[in-house]
C-alpha positions as CSV (number, residue, x, y, z in Angstrom):
1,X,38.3,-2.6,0.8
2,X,37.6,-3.7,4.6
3,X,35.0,-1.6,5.9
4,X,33.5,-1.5,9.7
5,X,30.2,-2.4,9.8
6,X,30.6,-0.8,13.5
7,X,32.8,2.2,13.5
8,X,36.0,2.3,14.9
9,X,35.1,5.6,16.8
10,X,32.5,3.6,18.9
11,X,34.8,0.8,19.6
12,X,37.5,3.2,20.5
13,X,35.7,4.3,23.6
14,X,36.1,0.6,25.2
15,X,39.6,0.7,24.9
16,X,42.1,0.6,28.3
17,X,44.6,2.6,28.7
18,X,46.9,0.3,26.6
19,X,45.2,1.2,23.1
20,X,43.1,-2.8,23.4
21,X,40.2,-4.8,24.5
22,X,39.0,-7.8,24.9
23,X,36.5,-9.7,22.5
24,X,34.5,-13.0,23.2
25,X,33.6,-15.1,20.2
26,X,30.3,-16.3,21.4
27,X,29.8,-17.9,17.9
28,X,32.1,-20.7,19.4
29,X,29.2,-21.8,21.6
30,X,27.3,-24.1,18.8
31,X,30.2,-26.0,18.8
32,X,29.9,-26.5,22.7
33,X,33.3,-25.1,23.3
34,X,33.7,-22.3,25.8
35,X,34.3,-19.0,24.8
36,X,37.3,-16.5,26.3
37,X,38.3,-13.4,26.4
38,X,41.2,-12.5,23.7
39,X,42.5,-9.1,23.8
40,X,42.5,-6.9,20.2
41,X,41.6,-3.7,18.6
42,X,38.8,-1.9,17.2
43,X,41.1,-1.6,13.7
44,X,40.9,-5.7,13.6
45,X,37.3,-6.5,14.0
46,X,33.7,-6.0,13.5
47,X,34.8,-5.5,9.4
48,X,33.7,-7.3,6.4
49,X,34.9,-6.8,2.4
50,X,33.2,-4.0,0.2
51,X,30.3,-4.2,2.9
52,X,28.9,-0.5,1.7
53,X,30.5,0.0,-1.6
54,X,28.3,0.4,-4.6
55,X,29.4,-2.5,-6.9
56,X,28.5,-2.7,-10.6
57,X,25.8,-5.6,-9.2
58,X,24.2,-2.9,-7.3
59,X,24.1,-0.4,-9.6
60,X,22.3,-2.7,-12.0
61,X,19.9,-3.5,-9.5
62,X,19.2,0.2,-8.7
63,X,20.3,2.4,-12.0
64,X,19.1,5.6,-10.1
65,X,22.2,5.3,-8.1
66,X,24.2,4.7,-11.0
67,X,26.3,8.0,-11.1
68,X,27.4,7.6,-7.0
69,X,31.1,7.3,-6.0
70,X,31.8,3.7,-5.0
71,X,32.3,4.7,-2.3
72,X,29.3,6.9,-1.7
73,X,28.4,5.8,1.5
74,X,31.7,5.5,3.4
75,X,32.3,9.1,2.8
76,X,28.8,10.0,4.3
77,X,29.9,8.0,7.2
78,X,32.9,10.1,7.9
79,X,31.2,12.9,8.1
80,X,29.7,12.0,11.6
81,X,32.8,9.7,12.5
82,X,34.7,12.4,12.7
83,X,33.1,14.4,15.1
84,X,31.5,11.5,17.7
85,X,35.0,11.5,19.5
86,X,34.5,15.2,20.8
87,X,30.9,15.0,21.5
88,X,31.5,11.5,23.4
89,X,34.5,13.7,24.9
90,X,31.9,16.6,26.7
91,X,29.8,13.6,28.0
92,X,32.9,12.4,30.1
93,X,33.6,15.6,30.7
94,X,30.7,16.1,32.6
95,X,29.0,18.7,30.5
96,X,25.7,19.2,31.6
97,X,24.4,19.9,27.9
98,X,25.3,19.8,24.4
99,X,24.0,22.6,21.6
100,X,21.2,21.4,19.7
101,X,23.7,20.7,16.7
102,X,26.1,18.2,18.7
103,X,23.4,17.0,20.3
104,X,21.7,16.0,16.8
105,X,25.3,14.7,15.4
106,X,24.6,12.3,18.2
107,X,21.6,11.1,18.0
108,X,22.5,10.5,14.5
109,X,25.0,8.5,15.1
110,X,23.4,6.1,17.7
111,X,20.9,5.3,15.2
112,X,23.3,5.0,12.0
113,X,25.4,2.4,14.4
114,X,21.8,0.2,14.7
115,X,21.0,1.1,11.0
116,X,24.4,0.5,9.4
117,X,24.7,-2.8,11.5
118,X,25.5,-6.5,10.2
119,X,22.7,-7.6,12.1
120,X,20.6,-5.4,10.4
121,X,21.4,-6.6,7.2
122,X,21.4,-10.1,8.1
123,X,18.2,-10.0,10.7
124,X,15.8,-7.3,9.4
125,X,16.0,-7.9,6.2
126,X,16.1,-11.5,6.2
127,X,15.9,-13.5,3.0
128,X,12.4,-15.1,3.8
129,X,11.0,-11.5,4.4
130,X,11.7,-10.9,0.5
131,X,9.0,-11.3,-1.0
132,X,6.8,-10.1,1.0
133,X,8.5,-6.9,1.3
134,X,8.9,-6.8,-2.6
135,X,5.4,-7.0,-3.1
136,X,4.5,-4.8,-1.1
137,X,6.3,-2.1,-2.4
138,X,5.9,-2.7,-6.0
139,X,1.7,-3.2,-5.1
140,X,2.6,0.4,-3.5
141,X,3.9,1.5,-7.2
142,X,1.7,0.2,-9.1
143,X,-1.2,2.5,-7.0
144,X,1.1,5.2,-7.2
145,X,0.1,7.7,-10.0
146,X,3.1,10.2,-9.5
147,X,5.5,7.0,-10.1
148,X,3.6,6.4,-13.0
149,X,4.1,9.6,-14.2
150,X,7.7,9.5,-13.5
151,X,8.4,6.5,-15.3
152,X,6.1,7.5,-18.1
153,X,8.1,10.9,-18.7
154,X,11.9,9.0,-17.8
155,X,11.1,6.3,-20.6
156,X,8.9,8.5,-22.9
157,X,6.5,5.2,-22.7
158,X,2.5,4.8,-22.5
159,X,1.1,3.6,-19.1
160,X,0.7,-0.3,-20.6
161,X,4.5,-0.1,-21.0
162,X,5.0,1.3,-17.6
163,X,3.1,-1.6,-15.8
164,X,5.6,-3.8,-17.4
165,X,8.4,-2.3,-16.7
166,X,7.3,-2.7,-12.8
167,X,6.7,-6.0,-13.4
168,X,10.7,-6.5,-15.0
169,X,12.0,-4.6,-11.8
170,X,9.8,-6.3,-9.1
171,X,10.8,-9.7,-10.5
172,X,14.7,-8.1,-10.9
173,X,14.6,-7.9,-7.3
174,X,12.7,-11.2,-6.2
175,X,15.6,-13.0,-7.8
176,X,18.5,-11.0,-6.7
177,X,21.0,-13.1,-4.6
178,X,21.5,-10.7,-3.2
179,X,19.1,-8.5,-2.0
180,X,19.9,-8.4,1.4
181,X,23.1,-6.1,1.1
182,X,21.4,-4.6,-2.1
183,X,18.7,-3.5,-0.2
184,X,20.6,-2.4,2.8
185,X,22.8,-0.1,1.2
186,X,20.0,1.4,-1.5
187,X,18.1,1.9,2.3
188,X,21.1,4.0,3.7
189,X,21.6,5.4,0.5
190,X,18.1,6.7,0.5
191,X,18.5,7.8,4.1
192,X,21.0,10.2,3.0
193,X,19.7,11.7,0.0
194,X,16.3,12.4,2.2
195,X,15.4,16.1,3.6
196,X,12.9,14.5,6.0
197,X,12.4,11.1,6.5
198,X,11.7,9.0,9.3
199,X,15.0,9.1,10.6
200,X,14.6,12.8,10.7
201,X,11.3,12.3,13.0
202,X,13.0,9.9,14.9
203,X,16.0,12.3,16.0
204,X,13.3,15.4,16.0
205,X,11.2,12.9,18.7
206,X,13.8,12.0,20.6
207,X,15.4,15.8,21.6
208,X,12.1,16.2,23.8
209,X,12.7,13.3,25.8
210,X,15.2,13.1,28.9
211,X,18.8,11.8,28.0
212,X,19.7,10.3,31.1
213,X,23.4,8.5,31.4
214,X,24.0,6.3,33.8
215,X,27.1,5.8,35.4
216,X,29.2,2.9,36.3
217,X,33.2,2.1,37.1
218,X,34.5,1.0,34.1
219,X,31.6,-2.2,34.2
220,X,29.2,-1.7,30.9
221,X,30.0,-4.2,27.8
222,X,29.0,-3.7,25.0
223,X,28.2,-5.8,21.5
224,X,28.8,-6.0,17.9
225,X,25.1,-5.1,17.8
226,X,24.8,-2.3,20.3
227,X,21.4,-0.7,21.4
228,X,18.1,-1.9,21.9
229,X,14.6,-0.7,22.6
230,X,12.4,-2.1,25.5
231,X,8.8,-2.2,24.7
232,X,6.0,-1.3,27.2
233,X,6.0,-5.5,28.4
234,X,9.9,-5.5,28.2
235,X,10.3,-7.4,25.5
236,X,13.4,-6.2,23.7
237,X,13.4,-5.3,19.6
238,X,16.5,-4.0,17.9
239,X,14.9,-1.4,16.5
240,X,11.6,0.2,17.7
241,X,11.5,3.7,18.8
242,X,7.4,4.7,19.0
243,X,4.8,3.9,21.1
244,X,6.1,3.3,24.2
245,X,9.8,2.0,24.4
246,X,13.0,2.8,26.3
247,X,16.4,3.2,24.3
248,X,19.5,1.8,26.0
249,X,22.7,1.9,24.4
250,X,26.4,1.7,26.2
251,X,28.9,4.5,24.9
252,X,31.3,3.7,27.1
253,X,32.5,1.5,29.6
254,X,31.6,4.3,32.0
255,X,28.6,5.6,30.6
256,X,25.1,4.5,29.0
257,X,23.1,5.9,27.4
258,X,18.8,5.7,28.3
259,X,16.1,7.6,26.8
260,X,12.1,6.6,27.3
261,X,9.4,7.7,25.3
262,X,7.6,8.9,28.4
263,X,10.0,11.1,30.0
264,X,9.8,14.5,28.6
265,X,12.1,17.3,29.0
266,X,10.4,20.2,29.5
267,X,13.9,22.3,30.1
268,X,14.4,21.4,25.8
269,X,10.7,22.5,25.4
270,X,11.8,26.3,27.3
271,X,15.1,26.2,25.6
272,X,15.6,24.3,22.2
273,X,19.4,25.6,21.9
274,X,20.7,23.1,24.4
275,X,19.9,19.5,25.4
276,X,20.3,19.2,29.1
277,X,22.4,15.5,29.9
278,X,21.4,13.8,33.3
279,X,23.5,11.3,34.8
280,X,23.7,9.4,38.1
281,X,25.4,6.1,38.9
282,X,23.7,2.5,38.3
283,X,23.2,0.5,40.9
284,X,24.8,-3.1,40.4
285,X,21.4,-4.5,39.5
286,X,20.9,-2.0,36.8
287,X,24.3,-2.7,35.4
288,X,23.8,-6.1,35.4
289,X,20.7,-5.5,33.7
290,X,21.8,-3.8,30.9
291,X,24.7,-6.2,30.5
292,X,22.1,-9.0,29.9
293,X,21.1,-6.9,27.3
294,X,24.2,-7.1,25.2
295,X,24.9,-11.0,26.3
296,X,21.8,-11.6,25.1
297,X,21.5,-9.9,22.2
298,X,24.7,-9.5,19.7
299,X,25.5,-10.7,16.5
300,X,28.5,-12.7,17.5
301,X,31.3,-10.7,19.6
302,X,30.6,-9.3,23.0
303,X,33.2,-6.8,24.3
304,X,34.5,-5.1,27.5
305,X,37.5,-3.0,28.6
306,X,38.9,-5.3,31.3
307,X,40.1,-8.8,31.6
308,X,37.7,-9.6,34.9
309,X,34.4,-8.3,33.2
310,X,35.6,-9.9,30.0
311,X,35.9,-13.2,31.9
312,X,33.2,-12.8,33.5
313,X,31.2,-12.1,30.8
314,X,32.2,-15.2,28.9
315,X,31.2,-17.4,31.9
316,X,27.4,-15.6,31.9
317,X,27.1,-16.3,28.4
318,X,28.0,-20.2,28.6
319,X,25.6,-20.4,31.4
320,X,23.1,-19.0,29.6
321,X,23.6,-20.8,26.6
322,X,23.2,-24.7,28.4
């Protein structure tokens, strides 16, 4: 089963009027050959085989999940899929707040599109960070007396027995070839089962700072990797959301999305019900800034509504490339 590894009801929003868009294949560029614009549709790209279904190979690597649906996690995606058209809908409307509900379905979503996200998969939880993320977490079990207890009761075993089976599981792991997309989706699979996690703080964080949208004429882009945080020196990490950072994410070809860690809104603070959204229109500089962003930081597709940007797009990204 294909399944989009970024949704179609993101991608949707950068379509013209004729139901298309245009894609550049930057991945064409370490071959030297110049990349182009080449008009498709959200429903053909950004996809890959199985990418969230929870195989039999999974399930052997993490038996807690063994009684899930196969497809446990593409259900949970709908659930949030479905309603991102409306709430995008009331932004281009101009409404000048959502309710604190839509306003955390949104937020949700944002984050889910970086979380979900082949580059995620392929980038944060890079092969050569294995073992070094293994161990650490089975050090953290191992010190852990309440998951000694756990296993001790699950297994009816003594604590000698329990060590080993830590041991079995934390080698298990250090040899999967797979452990990138095993660890991926046992990560979103834990995300969802969660009553508070750090996703929760994240979206609880981010309603008391200032959602400001910036405004443009049809002239944002966008990525196969959309979103990224600007740290206090303005380095960019695609992912990072304490400590002083600035989110930027395009939602539209119209419309982008910024919110700062130190830019508090004091009208959510007096009124938690409603989430006040402020918008103005981006200078040509600031557009262009936040373009860079995506043409310099996407897994391998850049993408934009019309065949001008597209092109000229394409040509920033050769340049840049030399």
């Amino acid at each position: 089963m294909d399944q989009h590894y970024l949704p179609q009801c993101y991608l949707n929003e950068f379509k013209n009027d004729d139901g298309h868009f245009f894609k550049i294949d930057c991945s064409i560029l370490r071959y030297d050959k110049k990349p182009y614009p080449l008009k498709t549709t959200p429903a053909a790209i950004c996809y890959k085989p199985n990418f969230y279904t929870l195989t039999d190979e999974f399930k052997q690597m993490y038996p807690m999940y063994k009684d899930l649906e196969p497809f446990y996690l593409e259900n949970k995606f709908h659930m949030y899929e479905r309603v991102y058209p409306s709430l995008i809908s009331k932004i281009k409307n101009g409404d000048r707040f959502l309710n604190s509900d839509d306003a955390i379905k949104f937020l949700y979503s944002c984050i889910d599109f970086k979380i979900r996200n082949f580059y995620f998969r392929d980038n944060v939880l890079m092969q050569d960070k294995r073992q070094e993320m293994i161990k650490e977490r089975y050090s953290g079990y191992l010190n852990n007396e309440s998951i000694f207890e756990y296993i001790q009761k699950s297994f009816k075993v003594n604590r000698n027995t329990v060590n080993e089976i830590i041991q079995t599981e934390k080698s298990k792991h250090l040899n999967d070839p797979d452990y990138g997309m095993h660890s991926h989706i046992a990560a979103m699979i834990d995300r969802t089962q969660q009553s508070s996690n750090i996703y929760d703080i994240i979206i609880s964080n981010f309603l008391f700072y200032k959602w400001n949208f910036f405004k443009s004429k049809n002239q944002f882009i966008t990525s196969d990797n959309p979103g990224w945080s600007l740290d206090k020196n303005n380095v960019v990490h695609n992912t990072r959301f304490e400590n002083g950072f600035q989110f930027i994410m395009p939602i539209t070809p119209s419309y982008c999305l910024c919110i700062s860690d130190d830019k508090i809104d004091l009208e959510y603070y007096n009124d938690p019900t409603k989430k006040l959204l402020f918008e103005g229109f981006a200078s040509d500089e600031i557009i262009t800034k936040i373009n860079n962003l995506s043409i310099n930081h996407f897994k391998q597709h850049l993408f934009a509504s019309s065949y001008e940007i597209a092109t000229h797009t394409a040509q920033n990204v050769k340049l840049r490339e030399q």
